[in-house]
N, C-alpha and C positions, 0 to 999 in steps of 0.2 A: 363371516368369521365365526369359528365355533371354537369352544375351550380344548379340545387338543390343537387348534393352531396355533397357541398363544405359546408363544417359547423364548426365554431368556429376556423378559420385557418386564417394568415397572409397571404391578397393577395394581392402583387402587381399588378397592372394593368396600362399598358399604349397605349392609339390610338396616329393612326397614323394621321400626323399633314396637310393632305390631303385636303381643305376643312373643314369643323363642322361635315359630315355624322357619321363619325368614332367613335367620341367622341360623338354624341348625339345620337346613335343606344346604347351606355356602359352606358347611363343613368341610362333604367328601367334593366338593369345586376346589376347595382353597386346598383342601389334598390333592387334584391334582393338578392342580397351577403348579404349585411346588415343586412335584416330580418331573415336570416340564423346564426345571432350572429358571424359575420367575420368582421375582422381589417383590413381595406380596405385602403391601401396607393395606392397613384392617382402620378406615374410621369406624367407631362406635363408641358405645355409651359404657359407664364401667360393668353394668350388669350384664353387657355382650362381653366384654373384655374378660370377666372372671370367667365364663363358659370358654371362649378361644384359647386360653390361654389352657387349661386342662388336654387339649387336644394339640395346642401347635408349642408351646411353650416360647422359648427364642427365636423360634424359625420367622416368626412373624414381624412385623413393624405396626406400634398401634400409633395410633392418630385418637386424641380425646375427642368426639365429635358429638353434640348434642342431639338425640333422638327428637321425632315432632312431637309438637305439644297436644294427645290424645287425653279427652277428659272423657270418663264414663259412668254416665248416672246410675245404672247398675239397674235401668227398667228397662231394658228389652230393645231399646229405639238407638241402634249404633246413627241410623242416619241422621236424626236431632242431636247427638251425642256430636258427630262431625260438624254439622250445622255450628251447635255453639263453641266451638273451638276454633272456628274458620279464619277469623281477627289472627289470632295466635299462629297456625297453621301458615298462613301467607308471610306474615311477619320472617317467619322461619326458614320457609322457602327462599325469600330474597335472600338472606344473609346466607342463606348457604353454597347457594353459585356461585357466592364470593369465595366463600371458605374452599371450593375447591377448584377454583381456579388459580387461586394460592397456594394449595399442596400440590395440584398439576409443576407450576414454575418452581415450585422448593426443590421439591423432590424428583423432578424431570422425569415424570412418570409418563409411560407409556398409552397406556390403555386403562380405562373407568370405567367399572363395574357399579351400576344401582341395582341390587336386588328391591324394588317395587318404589324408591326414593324417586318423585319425581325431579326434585333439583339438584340431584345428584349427579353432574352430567360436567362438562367443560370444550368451552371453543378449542381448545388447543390440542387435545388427542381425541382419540376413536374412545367413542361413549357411547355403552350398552345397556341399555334396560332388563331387566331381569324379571318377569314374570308368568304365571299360568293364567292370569287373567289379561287377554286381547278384550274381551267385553263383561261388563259388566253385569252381575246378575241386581239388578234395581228397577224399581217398576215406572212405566213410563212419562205420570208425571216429574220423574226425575231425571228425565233427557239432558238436561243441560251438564247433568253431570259423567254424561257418556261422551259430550264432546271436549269436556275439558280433559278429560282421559285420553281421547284419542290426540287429540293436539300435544299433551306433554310428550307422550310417547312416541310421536313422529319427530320430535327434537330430539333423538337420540339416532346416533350413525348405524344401530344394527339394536335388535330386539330377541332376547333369548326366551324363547318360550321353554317353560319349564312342565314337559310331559308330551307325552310319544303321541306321534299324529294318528296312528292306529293304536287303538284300547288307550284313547283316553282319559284320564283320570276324572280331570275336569270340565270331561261334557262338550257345552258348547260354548262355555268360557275362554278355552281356549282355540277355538276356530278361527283362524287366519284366514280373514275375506281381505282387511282393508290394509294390511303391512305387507308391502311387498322388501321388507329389510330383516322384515322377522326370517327364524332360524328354529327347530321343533332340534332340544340337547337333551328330548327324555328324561326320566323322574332322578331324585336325587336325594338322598337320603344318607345320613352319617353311617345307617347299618351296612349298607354298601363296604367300610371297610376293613367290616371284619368275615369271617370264615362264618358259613351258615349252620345252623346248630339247629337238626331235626330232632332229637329232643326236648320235647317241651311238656311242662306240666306248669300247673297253678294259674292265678289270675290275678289281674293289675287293675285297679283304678287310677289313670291319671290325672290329677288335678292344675287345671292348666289354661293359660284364655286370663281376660280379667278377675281379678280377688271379688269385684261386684259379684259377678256370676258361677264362686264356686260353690256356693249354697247348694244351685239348682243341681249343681252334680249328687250331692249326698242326697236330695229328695227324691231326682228320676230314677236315682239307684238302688233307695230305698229298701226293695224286698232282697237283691242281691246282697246287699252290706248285712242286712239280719239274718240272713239265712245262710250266711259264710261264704256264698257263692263264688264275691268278690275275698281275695285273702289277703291283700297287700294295697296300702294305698302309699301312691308317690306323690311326693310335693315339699314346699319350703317349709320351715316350719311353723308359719304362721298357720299352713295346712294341719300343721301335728294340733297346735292349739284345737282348731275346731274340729279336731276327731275327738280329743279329750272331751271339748261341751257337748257333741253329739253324743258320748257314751259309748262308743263304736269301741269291738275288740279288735280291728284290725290290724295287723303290723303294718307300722309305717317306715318308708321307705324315704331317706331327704334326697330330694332332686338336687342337690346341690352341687355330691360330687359328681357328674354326666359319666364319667368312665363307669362309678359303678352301677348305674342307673342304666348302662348298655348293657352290661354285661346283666344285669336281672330282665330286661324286656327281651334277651337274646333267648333265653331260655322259659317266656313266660307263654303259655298257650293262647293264654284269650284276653286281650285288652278292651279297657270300657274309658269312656272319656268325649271331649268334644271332637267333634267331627272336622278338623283343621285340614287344608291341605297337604302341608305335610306330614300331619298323621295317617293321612290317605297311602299317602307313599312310602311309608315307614313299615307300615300294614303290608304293603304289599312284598316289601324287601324281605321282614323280618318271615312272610311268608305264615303266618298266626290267625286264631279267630279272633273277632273285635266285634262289638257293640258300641259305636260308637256313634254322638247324636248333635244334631246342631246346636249351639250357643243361642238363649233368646234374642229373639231380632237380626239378627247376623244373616242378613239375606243368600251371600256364599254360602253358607256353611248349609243351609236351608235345600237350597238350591242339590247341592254336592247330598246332602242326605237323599234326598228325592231320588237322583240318578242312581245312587249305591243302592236305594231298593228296590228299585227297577232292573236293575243289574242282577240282582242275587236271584229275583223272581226267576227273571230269565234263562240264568244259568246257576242249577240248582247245585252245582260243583264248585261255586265260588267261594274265594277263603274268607268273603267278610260278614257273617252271621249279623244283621241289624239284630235282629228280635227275633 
């Protein structure tokens, strides 16, 4: 099954509460579920709810649904970071197979959508996993947790890989050796739906990933932000606060409201920020230069930096400028 076959059906859907990547890659999906005449209910958390609802307003049905419980120490170590939230994590998981196997029978939905939610799933209809990660990038005495990956993920009726089986985005992440359910539905990006704008000038820092680790943005960006290179920085305003204590002249930009925050990356030449999957995809849609770097510790993101400058060495016409 792939998302142009889904037509006039009840779909649950809910991303993972990871970061924005998750929820704003299920943008231009839940656009078009939509136009396929589908009853689209949205579980998530109110900080996804105030983002969807900028783009889908009424059209939607939300579901309050509590994200997992992610604690981050703000040292570099996402995997002891997972480790000590593990207790909480399971906890969460149980109660949540419940919680949707309840909106399955309330709401006589069709078909469930988890963008990377492992308990996101239900006996009762056709339930799809939503990711670009088939394996994991984690080193090997972390095995045990490649197979706890591949077992939730086989508990789902069908598996949506998110990025094109040629010019992969993500490497060998997402290579499909051991799913024979999986489904390659290519990259997805909210710019997707709008009109492409070759025009472009000026430059963006985005500030994005855990509030632990936006420091390290204004540090590795350093010479750019002093030297104007960077002209505009995007983020909440707890962002605006530590421009003020850095001293920084930049205009800032609030991510809050996302319409306007397209319409300025639609027309921004070169973006700088963390190196997110969906930023990967975004990059590519919006069709811009970027500088863009992995998150400490964050072995994906690591991993995904490595291929993009192997990528660029390679083909020196590529539009994503590391360094």
């Amino acid at each position: 099954m792939l998302p142009t076959q889904i037509q006039s059906k009840n779909v649950l859907i809910s991303p993972l509460n990871w970061g924005f990547g998750h929820f704003s890659r299920c943008i231009s999906l839940i656009h078009n579920l939509l136009n396929k005449n589908n009853t689209i209910f949205i579980a998530c958390d109110n900080a996804q709810k105030n983002v969807f609802v900028q783009y889908f307003g009424q059209k939607v049905n939300f579901i309050e649904h509590d994200g997992y419980p992610f604690k981050f120490s703000g040292k570099g170590n996402y995997t002891n970071d997972l480790f000590f939230s593990l207790g909480k994590l399971l906890k969460r998981s149980k109660l949540e197979l419940k919680e949707v196997e309840f909106y399955v029978q309330e709401l006589k939905i069709d078909i469930v959508i988890s963008d990377h939610r492992y308990t996101f799933r239900s006996e009762k209809c056709h339930s799809i996993f939503m990711t670009h990660q088939l394996n994991l990038p984690i080193n090997w005495f972390q095995f045990p947790l490649k197979l706890y990956h591949k077992k939730q993920i086989k508990k789902f009726d069908s598996i949506w890989i998110v990025d094109k089986q040629e010019n992969a985005l993500a490497g060998k992440l997402s290579v499909n050796k051991h799913f024979p359910t999986s489904r390659y539905i290519g990259w997805f990006s909210r710019f997707m739906l709008y009109p492409k704008n070759n025009l472009k000038s000026g430059s963006v820092l985005i500030i994005s990933g855990p509030k632990e680790y936006w420091s390290n943005l204004f540090h590795m960006f350093s010479k750019e932000l002093e030297s104007n290179e960077i002209q505009t920085i995007v983020g909440s305003s707890e962002v605006q606060q530590l421009i003020h204590s850095e001293k920084l002249n930049q205009k800032f930009h609030s991510s809050d409201n996302w319409i306007e925050t397209d319409e300025l990356l639609l027309k921004t030449k070169k973006i700088y920020g963390y190196i997110g999957y969906t930023t990967l995809m975004d990059v590519e849609v919006l069709n811009c230069d970027s500088h863009i770097i992995a998150s400490p510790g964050q072995l994906e993101q690591q991993y995904l930096e490595k291929i993009r400058q192997k990528k660029s060495r390679t083909n020196p016409g590529f539009n994503c400028n590391l360094f």
